[in-house]
Structures are given as structure tokens and as C-alpha cells.
C-alpha positions in Angstrom: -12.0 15.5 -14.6 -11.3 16.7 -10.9 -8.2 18.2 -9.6 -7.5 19.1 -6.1 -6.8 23.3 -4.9 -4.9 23.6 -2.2 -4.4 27.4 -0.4 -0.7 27.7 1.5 -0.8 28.9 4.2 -3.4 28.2 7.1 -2.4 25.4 10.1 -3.1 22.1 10.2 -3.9 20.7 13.5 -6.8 18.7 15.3 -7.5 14.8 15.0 -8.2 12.3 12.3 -8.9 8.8 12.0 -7.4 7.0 9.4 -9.3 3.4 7.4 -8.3 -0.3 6.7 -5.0 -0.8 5.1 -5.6 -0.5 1.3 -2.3 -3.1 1.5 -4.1 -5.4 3.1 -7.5 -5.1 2.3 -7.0 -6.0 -1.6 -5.0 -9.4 -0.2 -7.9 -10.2 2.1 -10.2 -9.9 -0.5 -8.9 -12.4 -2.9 -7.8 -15.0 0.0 -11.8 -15.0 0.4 -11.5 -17.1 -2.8 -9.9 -20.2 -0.8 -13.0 -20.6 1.2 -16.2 -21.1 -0.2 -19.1 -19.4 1.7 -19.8 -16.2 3.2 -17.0 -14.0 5.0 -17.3 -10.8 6.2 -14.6 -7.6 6.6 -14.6 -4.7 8.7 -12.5 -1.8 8.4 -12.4 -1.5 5.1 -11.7 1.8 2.5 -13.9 3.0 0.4 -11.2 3.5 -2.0 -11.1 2.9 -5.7 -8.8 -0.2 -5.4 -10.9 -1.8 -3.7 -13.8 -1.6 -6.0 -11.9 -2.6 -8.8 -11.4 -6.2 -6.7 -14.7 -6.2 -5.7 -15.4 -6.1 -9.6 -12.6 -9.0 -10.3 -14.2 -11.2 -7.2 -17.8 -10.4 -8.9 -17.1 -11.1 -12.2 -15.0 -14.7 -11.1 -18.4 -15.3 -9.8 -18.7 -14.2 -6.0 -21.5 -12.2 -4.9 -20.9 -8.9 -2.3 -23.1 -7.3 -0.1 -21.8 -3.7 0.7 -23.3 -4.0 4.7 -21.9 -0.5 5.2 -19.5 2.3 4.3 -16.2 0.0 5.0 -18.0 -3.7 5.8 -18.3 -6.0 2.9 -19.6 -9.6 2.8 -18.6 -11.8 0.6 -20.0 -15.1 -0.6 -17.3 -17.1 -2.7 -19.5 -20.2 -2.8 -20.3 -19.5 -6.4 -17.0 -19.1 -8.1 -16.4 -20.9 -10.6 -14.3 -19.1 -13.3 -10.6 -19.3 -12.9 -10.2 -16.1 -15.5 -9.9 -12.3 -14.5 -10.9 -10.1 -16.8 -8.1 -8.1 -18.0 -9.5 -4.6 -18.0 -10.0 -4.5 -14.7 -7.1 -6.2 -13.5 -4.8 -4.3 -15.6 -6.0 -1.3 -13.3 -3.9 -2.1 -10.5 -0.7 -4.0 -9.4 -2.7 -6.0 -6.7 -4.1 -7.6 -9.4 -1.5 -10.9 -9.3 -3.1 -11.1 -5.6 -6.1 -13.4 -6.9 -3.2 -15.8 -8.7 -2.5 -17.7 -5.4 -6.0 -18.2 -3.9 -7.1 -19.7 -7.7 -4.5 -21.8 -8.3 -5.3 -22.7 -4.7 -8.8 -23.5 -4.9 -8.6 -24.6 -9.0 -5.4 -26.0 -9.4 -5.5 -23.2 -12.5 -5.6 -19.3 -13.5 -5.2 -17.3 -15.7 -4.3 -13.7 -14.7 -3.6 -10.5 -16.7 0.0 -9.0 -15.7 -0.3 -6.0 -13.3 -1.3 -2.8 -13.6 -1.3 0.4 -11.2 0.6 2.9 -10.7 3.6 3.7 -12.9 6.3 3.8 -10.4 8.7 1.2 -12.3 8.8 -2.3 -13.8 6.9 -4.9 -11.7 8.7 -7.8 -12.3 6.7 -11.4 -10.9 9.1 -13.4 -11.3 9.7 -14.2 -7.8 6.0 -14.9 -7.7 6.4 -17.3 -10.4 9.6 -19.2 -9.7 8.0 -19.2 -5.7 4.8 -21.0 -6.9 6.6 -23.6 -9.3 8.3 -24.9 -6.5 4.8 -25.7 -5.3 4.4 -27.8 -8.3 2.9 -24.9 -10.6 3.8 -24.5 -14.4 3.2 -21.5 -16.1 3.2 -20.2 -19.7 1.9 -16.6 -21.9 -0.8 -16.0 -23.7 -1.9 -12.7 -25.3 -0.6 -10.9 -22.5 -1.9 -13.5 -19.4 0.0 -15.0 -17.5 -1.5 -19.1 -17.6 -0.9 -21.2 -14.4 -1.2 -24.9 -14.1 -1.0 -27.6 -11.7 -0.9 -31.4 -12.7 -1.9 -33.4 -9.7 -1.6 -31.0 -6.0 0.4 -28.2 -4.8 3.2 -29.4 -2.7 4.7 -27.5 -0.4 8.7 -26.5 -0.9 11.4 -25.0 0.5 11.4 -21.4 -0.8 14.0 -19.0 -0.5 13.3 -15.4 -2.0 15.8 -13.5 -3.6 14.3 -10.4 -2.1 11.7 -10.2 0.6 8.8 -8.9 -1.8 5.5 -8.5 -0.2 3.2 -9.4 -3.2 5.5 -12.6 -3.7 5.4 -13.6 0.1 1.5 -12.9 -0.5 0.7 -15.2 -3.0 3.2 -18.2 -1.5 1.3 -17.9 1.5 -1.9 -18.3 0.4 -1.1 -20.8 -2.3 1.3 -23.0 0.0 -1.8 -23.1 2.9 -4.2 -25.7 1.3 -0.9 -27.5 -0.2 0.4 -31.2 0.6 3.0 -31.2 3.5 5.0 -28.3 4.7 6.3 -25.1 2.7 9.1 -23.0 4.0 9.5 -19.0 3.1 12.8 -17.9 3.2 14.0 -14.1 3.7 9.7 -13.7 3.3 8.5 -9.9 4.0 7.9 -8.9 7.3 5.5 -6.2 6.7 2.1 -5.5 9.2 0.0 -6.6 6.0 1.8 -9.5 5.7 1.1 -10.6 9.2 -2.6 -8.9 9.1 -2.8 -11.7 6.3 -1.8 -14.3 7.7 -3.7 -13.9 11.0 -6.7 -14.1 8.4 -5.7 -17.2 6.7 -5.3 -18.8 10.7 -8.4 -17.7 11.7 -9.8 -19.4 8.4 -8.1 -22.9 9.8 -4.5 -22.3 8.2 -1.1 -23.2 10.0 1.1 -20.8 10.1 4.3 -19.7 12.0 6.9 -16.9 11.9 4.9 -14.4 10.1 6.7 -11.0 10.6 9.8 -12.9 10.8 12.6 -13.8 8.0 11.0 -17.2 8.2 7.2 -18.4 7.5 6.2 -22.8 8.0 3.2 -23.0 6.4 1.7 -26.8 7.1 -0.9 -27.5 4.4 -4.6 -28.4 5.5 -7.3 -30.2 3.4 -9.5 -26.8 3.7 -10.5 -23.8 4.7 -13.5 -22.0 6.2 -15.0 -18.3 6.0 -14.5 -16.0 8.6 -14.9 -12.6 10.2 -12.0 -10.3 10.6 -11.3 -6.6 11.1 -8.4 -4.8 8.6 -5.2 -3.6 10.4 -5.1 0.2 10.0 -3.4 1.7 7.2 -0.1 3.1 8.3 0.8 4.9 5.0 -2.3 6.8 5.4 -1.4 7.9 9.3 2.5 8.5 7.8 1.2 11.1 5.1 -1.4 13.0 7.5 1.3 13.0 10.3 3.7 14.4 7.8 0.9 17.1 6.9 1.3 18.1 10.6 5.2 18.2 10.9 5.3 20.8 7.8 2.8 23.1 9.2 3.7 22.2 13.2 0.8 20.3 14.3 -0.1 19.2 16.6 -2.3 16.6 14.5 -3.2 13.3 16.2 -3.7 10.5 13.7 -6.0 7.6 15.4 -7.3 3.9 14.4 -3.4 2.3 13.9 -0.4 0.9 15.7 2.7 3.7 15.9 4.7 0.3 16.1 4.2 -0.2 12.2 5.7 3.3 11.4 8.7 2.4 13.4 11.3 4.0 11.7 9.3 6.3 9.8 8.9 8.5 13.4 12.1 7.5 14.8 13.7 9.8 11.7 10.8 12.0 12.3 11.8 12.8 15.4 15.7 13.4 14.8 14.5 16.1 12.0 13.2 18.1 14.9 9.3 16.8 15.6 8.0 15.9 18.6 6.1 12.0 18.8 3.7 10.8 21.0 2.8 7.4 20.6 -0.5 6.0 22.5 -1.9 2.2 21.9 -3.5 3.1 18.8 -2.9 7.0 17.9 0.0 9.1 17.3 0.2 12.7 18.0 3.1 15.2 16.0 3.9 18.7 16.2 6.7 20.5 15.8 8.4 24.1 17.0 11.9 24.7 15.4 13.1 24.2 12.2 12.8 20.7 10.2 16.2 19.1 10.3 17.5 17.7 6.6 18.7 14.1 7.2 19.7 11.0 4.7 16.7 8.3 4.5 16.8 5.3 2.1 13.9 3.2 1.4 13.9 -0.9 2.2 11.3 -2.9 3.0 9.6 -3.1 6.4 11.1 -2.2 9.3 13.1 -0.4 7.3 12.0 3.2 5.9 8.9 2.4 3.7 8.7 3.6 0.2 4.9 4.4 0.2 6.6 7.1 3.0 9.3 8.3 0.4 7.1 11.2 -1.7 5.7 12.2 2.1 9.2 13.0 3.5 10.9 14.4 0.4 8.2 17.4 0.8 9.3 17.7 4.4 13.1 17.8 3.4 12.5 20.2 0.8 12.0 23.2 2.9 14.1 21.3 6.3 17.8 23.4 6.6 20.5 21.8 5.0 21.6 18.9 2.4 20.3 15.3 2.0 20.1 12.1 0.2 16.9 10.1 -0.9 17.9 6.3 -1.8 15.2 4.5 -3.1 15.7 1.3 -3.5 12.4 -0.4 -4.2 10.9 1.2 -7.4 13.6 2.8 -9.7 10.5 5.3 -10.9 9.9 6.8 -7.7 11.0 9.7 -8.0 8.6 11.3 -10.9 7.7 13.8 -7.8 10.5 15.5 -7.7 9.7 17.7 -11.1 6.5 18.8 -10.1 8.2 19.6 -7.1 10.8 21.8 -8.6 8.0 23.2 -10.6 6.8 24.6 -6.9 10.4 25.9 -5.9 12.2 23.0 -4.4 15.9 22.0 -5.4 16.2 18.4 -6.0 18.7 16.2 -8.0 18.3 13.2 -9.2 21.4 11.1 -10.1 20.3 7.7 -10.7 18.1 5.9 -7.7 19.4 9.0 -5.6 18.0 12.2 -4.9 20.1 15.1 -4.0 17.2 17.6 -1.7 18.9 20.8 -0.7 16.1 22.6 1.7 14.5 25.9 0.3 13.1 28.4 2.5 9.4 28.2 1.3 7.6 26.6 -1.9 5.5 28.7 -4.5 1.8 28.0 -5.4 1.7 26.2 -9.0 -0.4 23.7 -11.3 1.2 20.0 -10.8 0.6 16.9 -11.7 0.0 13.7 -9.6 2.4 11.1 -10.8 1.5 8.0 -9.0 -0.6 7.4 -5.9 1.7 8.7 -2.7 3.7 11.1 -5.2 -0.1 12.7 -5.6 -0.6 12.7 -2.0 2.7 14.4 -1.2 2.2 17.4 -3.8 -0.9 18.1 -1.5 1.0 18.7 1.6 3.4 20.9 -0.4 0.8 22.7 -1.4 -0.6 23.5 2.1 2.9 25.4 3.1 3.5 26.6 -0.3 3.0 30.4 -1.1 -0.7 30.9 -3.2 -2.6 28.3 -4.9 -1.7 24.9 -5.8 -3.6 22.9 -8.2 -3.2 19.1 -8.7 -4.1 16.9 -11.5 -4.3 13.7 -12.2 -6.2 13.5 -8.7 -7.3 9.7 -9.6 -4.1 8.2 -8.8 -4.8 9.7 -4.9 -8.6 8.1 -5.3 -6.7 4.9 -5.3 -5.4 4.6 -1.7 -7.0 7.8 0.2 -10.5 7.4 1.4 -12.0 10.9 1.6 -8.3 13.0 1.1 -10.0 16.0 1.2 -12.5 15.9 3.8 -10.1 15.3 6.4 -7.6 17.4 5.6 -10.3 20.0 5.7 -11.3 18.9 8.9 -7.9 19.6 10.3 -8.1 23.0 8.7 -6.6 23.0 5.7 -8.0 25.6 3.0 -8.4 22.2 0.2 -10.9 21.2 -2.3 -11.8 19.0 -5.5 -12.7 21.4 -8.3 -13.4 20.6 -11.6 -10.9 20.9 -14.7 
């Protein structure tokens, strides 16, 4: 077991490039299932997600070729199971992202629930109730979720009770290669959605209004493989942008769109950093004090919850009072005792968190509690007094492609030790 030592205390500044969108890359991956043959992706992590779906895709029968570090190419002609195999599924929540694409292509799957990070119930029933208005049935078994069509998927009107990305995912991939027209209501608007289903319309789908409210989908007989590049990841350029605003940068983040972190660096910037966006980079740096303000999480454009953990580090040691709302994953906010562990003063009265700003954190032994929450005790521990050690390090693996390494590279005194 490997944790990860982090020294308070020296700058952070300089440049670093940031990989494929873990976000998106998992859901490109499994869309490869709707069309047999060999496609190829660029841009994308080296991150333990994604070889736990290059295992699912392997063992359903496809066959990748690792062409280099982030380039894979992937030959789907040989699927022909419609099973995933539960212990690796059950590894992460993206796991439901093959459901679509095999009911797609086989008219049936079977698909263990989710696994992932445990950062609060991850209810599917909005995937579910979506798809059976496409003319699926489902039914349990021993912990799987069983899906079934009896003749072809017909495309619906579907409204979602809640713009969930991993429902507005599947729908779109499942409602592409269906009979006549499907509809998306109040559908998620997030970059990865539209990275998605740029992919799919390359592949010979027809799709309008994604990034909007409102996604047509008009079914086509087939698909075809293609070549296409992974949008940047813009949680990974959020959490090294927020490594700069607590030590005072500048750090320059490159290889994403400042557009998709929006509001993230409009808030940013009213806590007292400077932002300068270019085409694809974003410098930040700050001078004066960090500025405590109210954020509450909702789904893209609003405030991100993958940017949550990040920017409750930031208000802990910003002057003043806030309040966190999170109201995406009623677990999020497992960071906020390990925090306190380090100094911080944080609340928590039900999906609020009450962050009164400290004058400095203290060095001390903490435990990653999901993927981002592991991520931000790292950047406490580069302005926190001593040595900060943090466990669990597995859970960052999961969505950072070399965490370390570049933090180093921007200065920071950080390292992977040995338990």
C-alpha cells in the first residue's frame, strides 16, 4: 500500500498540461460497442478507470491495442457476450455506461449495479425508466441488473426528472440505432455530454441540441468506427488551478477549454484570484487574501461537484464565513473530517457545510475518502504546517494520471511512499 507525503510550505507555480477527460473517456469507450470494427482514441488517461473498462470491453470480447501512453485502438468486431463481469464492474460507477451500447447492439445485457467511489447512493432509476420508454424491460438477478428488448428499440419522448449525466449517457447511445425519433428532455448539458455525442455523429448518428435542455436523436440502421480525440479533463485543470490559488501561483493549466469551468473561475475570481483564460490554457495566481464566499453544487454550468472538495480547501483558510450546498451526492462531504483533523473549522448540518476560514492548516495523517475528496487533502497539505500523509491514495489513481509527478513539476515538495 502507497500513500502520498506532502511538505507545506514551498510555492507552486509553473505550467502543466492536463489528459483526456476520465468523464468522458470511460463513455467513449463503451459507445465503441455500437460499431463493430476498429476505432481508435487519442487523448486518453492512463488512469485506473480506464483500465478497468478496457478489462470489461476485453472480457465482452473486444480486443485493444495500447498504440501509446494515452491512444488505444479498439476492435469491437468480436463481441459477442452481452454479460459484464461483476468484479470488475462493481469497481466503478461508470460501470452502467456499457448498458446502453449492449442493449443497442444485442437487444440484451446484463450489467452488475455500480460501483466507485462511495460518495452516496447511486440510484439508476432514471436510467431504467429512460430506456423502457425505448421499449426495454428490465428485471434482478443476484445482484444484475437484466435488460431486454422484444422486437426494436423505439425511440420516445423522454423527460428526465433530473438532468443526470450517466442517464442522458446511456439514452443517447441506446436511442441512436433506435426506430424513429427519441426526445431528451431537461438532458445534461455537460462538455462530456457533448464530447459524446460529437463521437456518436462522427460514427453516423443524428443528433441535435446536445449541450442544450433538449437532445432529437433520429435513429439510423448503423453505425461505423471512427477516430476521435478526448475533450480535456476540466476537473483535473479545476484541482491544479486551485493548487495555485492556495499557494498564489501563478500556475498555468494547458490542454482544455476555460469555457467548461465557467463558473468554477468566475467564483474564483470574486474570492480574490486573478484568471487568465487563452484558447486552451488558463493561468491563476493570486496576491491578497482568499475571499470566503457561498457556492452550491448543480450540474453543469452550474458549480460542478467533482470541484466541491477542491474549493472547500480553499475556503478553509479564505477570511470569513461560508456555506457549501451540495446538492448532487448527499456523501460528499466525508472530506470535511480529515480536514478538521488538519485544523480547519467545518460544520456540517445536513447537505450543508458551515467553513469558517482558519489562518493556516497543521501537517497530519488523513485519509482519502473518495476520488476528488483525495485530491483535495493534497492541496491542503501543500499550505499546511509540517508533513501531511494521505492514505487510501487508490481512490486519486482513479481519475489523476500521474498526481504526483506534476505537482512536483510545479514545485511542490510531494511523494508516493510506502505504508
Amino acid at each position: 500500500m502507497e500513500a502520498i507525503r506532502v511538505v507545506g510550505g514551498p510555492p507552486v507555480r509553473g505550467t502543466v498540461r492536463v489528459e483526456g477527460a476520465k468523464n468522458s473517456a470511460l463513455k467513449l469507450m463503451a459507445a465503441t460497442l455500437m460499431a463493430p470494427g476498429v476505432s481508435r482514441l487519442t487523448n486518453v488517461p492512463n488512469i485506473s478507470d480506464v483500465h478497468v473498462m478496457g478489462k470489461v470491453l476485453t472480457r465482452l470480447g473486444a480486443s485493444i491495442e495500447v498504440e501509446d501512453e494515452h491512444t488505444l485502438v479498439i476492435d469491437t468486431s468480436g463481441v459477442e457476450s452481452w454479460v459484464t463481469p461483476y468484479e470488475l464492474v462493481a469497481q466503478m460507477r461508470a460501470s452502467t455506461a456499457v448498458l446502453g451500447p449492449l442493449i443497442a447492439r444485442f437487444g440484451k445485457a446484463r450489467v452488475a449495479m455500480p460501483g466507485g467511489c462511495n460518495i452516496g447512493a447511486r440510484k439508476i432509476d432514471m436510467h431504467l425508466r429512460g430506456l423502457s420508454a425505448l421499449g426495454v424491460t428490465f428485471s434482478q438477478d443476484h445482484g444484475d441488473i437484466v435488460a431486454r428488448v422484444d422486437g426494436e428499440l423505439t425511440g420516445a419522448f423522454v423527460p428526465l426528472d433530473f438532468a443526470s449525466v450517466g442517464a442522458t449517457e446511456n439514452l443517447l447511445m441506446a436511442s441512436v440505432l433506435a426506430e424513429g425519433e427519441t426526445t431528451i428532455e431537461n438532458a445534461a448539458r455537460e462538455p462530456e455530454i457533448c464530447d459524446l455525442a460529437t463521437m456518436l455523429s462522427e460514427m453516423g448518428a443524428e443528433i441535435e441540441g446536445a449541450g442544450t435542455p433538449t437532445i432529437k436523436v433520429k435513429g439510423v440502421s448503423a453505425l461505423h468506427p471512427v477516430e476521435h480525440e478526448v475533450v480535456g479533463d476540466r476537473i483535473e485543470a479545476g484541482t491544479f488551478l486551485a493548487a495555485g490559488a492556495l499557494t498564489g501561483g501563478p500556475v498555468t493549466v494547458t490542454g482544455f477549454d476555460p469555457e467548461h469551468l465557467g463558473l468554477v473561475l468566475r467564483k474564483y475570481e470574486s474570492m480574490g484570484m486573478q484568471v487568465e483564460r487563452g484558447e486552451r490554457s488558463c493561468t491563476i495566481s493570486r496576491e491578497g487574501p482568499l475571499r470566503a464566499l457561498d457556492i452550491q453544487t448543480l450540474p453543469f454550468p452550474g458549480f460542478p461537484t467533482d470541484m466541491q472538495a477542491q474549493t472547500m480547501v480553499l475556503l478553509s483558510v479564505a477570511r470569513g464565513s461560508c456555506v457549501v450546498t451540495e446538492n448532487i451526492f448527499e456523501s460528499r462531504f466525508m472530506l470535511a473530517a480529515e480536514l478538521s483533523r488538519m485544523g480547519a473549522d467545518i460544520i456540517i448540518e445536513g447537505h450543508h457545510a458551515i467553513v469558517r476560514g482558519v489562518d493556516g492548516l497543521s501537517g497530519a495523517p488523513v485519509t482519502a475518502p473518495d476520488l476528488r475528496g483525495g485530491a483535495a487533502l493534497v492541496l491542503a497539505g501543500l499550505v499546511a504546517d509540517g508533513y501531511t500523509t494521505v492514505s487510501d491514495i487508490h481512490h486519486i489513481d482513479r481519475g489523476y494520471e500521474d498526481f504526483v509527478p506534476k505537482l512536483q513539476g510545479l514545485g511542490a515538495e510531494v511523494s508516493r511512499v510506502d505504508l
